[in-house]
C-alpha positions as CSV (number, residue, x, y, z in Angstrom):
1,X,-32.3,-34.3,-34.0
2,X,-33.6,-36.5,-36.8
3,X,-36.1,-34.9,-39.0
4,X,-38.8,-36.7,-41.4
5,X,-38.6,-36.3,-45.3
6,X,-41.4,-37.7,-47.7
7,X,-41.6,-38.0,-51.5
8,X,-44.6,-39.1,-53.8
9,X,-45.1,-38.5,-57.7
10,X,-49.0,-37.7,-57.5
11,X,-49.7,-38.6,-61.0
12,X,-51.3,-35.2,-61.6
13,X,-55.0,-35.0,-61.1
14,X,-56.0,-38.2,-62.8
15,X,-57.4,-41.7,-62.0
16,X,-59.8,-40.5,-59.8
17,X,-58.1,-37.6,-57.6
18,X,-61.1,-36.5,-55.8
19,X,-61.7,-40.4,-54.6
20,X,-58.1,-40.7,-53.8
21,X,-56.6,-37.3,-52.5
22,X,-57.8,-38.4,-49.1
23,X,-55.7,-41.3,-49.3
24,X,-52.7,-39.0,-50.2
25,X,-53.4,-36.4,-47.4
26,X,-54.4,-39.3,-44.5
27,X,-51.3,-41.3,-44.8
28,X,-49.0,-38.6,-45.4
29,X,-50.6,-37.3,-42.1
30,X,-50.0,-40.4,-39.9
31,X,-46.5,-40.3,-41.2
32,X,-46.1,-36.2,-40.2
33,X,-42.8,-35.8,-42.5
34,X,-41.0,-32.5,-41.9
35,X,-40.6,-32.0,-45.9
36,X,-42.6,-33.5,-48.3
37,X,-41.8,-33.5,-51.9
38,X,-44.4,-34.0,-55.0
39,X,-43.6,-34.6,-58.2
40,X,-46.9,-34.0,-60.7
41,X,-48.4,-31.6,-59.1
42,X,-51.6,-30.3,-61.1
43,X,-51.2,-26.1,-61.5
44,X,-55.2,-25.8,-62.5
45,X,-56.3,-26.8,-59.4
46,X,-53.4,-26.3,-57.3
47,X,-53.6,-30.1,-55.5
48,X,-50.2,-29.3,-53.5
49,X,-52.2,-26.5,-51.9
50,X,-55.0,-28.7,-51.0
51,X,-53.0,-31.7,-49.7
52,X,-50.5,-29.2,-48.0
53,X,-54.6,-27.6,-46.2
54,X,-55.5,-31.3,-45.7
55,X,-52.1,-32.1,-44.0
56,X,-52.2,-29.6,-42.2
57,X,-56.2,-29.9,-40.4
58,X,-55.0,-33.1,-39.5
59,X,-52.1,-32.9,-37.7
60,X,-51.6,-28.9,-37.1
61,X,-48.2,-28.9,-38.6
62,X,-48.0,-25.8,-40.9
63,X,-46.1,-26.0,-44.2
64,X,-44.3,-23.6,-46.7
65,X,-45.2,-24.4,-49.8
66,X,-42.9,-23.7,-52.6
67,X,-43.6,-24.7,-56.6
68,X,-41.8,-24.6,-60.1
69,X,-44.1,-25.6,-62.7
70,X,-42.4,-27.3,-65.8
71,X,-41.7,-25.1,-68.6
72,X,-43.7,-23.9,-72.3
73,X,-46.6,-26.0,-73.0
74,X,-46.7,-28.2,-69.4
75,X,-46.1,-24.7,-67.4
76,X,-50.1,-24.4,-67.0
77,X,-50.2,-28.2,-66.9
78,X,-47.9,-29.5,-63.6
79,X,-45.2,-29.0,-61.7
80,X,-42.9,-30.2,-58.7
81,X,-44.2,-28.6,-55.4
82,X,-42.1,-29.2,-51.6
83,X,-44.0,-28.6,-48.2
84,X,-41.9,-28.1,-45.1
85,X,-42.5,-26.8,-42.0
86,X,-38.9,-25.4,-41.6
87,X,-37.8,-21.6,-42.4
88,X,-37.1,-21.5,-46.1
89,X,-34.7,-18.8,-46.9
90,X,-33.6,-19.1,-50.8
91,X,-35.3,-20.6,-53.5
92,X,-34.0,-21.8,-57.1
93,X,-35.1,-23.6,-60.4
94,X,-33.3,-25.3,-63.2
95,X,-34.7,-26.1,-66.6
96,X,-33.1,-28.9,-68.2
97,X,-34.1,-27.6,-71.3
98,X,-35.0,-31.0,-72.1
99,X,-39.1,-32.6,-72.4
100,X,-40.1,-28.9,-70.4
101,X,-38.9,-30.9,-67.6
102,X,-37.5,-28.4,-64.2
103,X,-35.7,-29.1,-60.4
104,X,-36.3,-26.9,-57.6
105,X,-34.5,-26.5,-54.4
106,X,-35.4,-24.7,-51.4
107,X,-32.9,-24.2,-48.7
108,X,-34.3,-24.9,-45.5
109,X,-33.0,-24.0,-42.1
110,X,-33.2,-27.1,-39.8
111,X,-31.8,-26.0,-36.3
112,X,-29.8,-23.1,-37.4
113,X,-28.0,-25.8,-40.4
114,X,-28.8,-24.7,-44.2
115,X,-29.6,-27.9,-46.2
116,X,-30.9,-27.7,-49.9
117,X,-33.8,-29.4,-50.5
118,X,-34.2,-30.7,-54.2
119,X,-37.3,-32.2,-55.7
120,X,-37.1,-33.2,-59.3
121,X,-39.2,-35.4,-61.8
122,X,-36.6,-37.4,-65.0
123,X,-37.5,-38.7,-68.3
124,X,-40.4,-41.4,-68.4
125,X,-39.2,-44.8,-68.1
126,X,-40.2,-46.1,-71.3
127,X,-37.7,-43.5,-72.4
128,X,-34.1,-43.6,-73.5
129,X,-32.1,-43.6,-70.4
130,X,-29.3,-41.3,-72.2
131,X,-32.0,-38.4,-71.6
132,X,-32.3,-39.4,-67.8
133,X,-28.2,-39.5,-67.8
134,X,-28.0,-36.0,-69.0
135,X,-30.3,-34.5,-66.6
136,X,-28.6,-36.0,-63.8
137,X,-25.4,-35.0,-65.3
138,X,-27.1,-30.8,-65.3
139,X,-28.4,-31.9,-62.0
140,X,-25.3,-32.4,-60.2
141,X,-23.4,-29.6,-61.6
142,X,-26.4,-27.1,-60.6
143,X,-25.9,-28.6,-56.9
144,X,-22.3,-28.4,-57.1
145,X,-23.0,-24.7,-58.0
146,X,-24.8,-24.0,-54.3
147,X,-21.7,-25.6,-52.3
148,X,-22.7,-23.1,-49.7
149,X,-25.1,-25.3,-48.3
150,X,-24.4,-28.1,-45.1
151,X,-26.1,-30.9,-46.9
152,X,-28.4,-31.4,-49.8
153,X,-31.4,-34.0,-50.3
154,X,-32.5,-34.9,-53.4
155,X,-36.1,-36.2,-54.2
156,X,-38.1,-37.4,-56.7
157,X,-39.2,-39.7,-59.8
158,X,-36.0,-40.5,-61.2
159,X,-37.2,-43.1,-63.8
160,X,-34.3,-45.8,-63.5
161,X,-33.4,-48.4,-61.7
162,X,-30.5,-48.5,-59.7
163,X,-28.5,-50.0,-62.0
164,X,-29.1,-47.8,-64.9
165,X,-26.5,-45.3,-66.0
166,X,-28.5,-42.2,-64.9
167,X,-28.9,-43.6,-61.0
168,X,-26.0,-44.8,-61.0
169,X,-24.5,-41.7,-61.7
170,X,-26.5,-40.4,-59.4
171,X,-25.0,-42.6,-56.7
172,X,-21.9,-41.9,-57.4
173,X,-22.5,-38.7,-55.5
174,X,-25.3,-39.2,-53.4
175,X,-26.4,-42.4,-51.2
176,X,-30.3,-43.5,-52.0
177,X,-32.1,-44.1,-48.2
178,X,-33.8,-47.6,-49.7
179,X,-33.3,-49.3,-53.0
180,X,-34.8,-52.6,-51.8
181,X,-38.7,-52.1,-51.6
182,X,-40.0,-51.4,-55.2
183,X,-41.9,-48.0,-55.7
184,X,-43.6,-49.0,-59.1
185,X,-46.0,-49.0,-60.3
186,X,-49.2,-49.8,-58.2
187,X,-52.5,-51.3,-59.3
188,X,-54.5,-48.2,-59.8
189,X,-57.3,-47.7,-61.8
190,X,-59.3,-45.2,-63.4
191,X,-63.1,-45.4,-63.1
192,X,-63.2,-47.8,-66.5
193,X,-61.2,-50.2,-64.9
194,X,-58.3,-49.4,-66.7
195,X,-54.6,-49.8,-64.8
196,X,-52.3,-47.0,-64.7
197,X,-48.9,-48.2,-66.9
198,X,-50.1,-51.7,-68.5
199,X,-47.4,-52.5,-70.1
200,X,-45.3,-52.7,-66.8
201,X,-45.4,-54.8,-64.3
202,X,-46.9,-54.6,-60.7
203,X,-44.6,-52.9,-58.2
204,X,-41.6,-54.1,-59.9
205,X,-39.1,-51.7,-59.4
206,X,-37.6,-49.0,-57.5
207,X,-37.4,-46.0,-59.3
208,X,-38.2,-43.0,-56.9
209,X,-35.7,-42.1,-54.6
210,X,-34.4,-39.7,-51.4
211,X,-31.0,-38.8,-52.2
212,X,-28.5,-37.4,-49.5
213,X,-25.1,-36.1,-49.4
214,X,-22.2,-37.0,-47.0
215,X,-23.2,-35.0,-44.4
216,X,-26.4,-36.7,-43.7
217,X,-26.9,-40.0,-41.5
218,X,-30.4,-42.0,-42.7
219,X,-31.6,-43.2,-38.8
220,X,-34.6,-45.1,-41.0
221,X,-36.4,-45.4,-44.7
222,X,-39.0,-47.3,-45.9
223,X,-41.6,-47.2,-48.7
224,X,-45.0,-45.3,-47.9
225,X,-48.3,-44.2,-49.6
226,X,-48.7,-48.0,-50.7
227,X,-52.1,-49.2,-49.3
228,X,-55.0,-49.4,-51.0
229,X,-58.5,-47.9,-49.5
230,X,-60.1,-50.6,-47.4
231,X,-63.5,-49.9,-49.3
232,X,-62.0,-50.2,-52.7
233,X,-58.7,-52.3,-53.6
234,X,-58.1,-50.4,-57.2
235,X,-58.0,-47.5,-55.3
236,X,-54.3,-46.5,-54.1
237,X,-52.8,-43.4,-53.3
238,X,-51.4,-42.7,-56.8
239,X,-49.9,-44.9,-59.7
240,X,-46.4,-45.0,-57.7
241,X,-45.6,-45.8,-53.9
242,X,-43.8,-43.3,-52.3
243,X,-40.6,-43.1,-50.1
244,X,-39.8,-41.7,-46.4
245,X,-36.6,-41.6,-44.7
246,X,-35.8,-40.4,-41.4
247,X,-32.6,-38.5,-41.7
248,X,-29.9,-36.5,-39.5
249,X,-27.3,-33.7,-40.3
């Protein structure tokens, strides 16, 4: 049976969260993923608690909702948050002991199968991709440490394009679901007018990914969470698309 997995760096609670949280929640909804993974989550006012509530009025699916914020001075700031609606039966962290950055993983029982659920947020992209390479690097061996588990999926705001040392070490050991729709950055704007990332292009690039291991089949993926409001076309979602993939064990 396939199963439905979502992923979406909220960009905290800024640009106008309360306008566009209903965005987030009503096309995450239509899509009904199984697991959802946020990167950005904001801790003071909980915003993977409200989307998971939202979500969950609208189509009646209840989630688990399990959080790691980031570490020292961003620990009461954000976080990386996963909603699923399957049993979770273990849950983990990693600090990379690098920019207060942290990984979760939540091992999820999907039809009697253990898979490992990662969600994880890298380096900025204006940053030096040596940094991103490095965390991958403590990434992998921390999943090679949980080989107990049938499969693993590995989400988030990775930072890098394909071609850039740190994904591509990355795909050495895990297959992306879609590398050909870009993710970044989208046109939103705060309520001065100003654009989220300036200095980057428009939707430019694919930088945030679902990775799976060999034991997964991906039946479908595409890039969601990318439409404006029809009342207001600087309004979007968040300042990146997200990504869904239809997956199997």
């Amino acid at each position: 049976m396939a199963f439905r997995v979502a992923t979406l760096n909220l960009e905290q609670d800024h640009k106008r969260w309360e306008a566009r949280k209903g965005l987030v929640s009503a096309q995450l909804a239509a899509l009904k993923p199984d697991i959802i993974s946020f990167n950005e989550v904001c801790v003071p006012i909980q915003s993977a608690k409200i989307l998971r509530d939202a979500i969950t009025a609208t189509t009646g699916i209840s989630y688990n909702l399990v959080q790691q914020t980031k570490v020292n001075g961003l620990s009461e700031v954000e976080g990386e948050a996963l909603l699923t609606r399957y049993p979770v039966i273990e849950t983990g962290n990693l600090d990379y002991q690098t920019r207060d950055m942290v990984a979760l993983v939540a091992r999820v029982l999907i039809d009697a199968t253990p898979v490992d659920a990662y969600v994880t947020h890298l380096f900025r992209s204006r940053g030096d991709d040596a940094l991103r390479l490095f965390q991958v690097q403590q990434l992998l061996a921390w999943v090679d440490s949980r080989p107990d588990a049938a499969a693993a999926i590995i989400c988030g705001d990775f930072n890098a394009t394909i071609d850039m040392p740190s994904a591509a070490r990355m795909g050495s050991r895990f297959r992306p679901t879609q590398t050909t729709t870009p993710t970044a950055f989208t046109p939103l704007s705060d309520t001065d007018g100003t654009i989220s990332h300036p200095y980057w292009p428009r939707m430019d690039r694919c930088i945030d990914y679902i990775w799976v291991s060999e034991a997964i089949e991906v039946v479908a993926s595409e890039v969601c969470l990318n439409r404006p409001s029809s009342d207001d076309p600087t309004l979007w979602p968040s300042d990146h698309a997200g990504v869904w993939a239809d997956l199997k064990v």
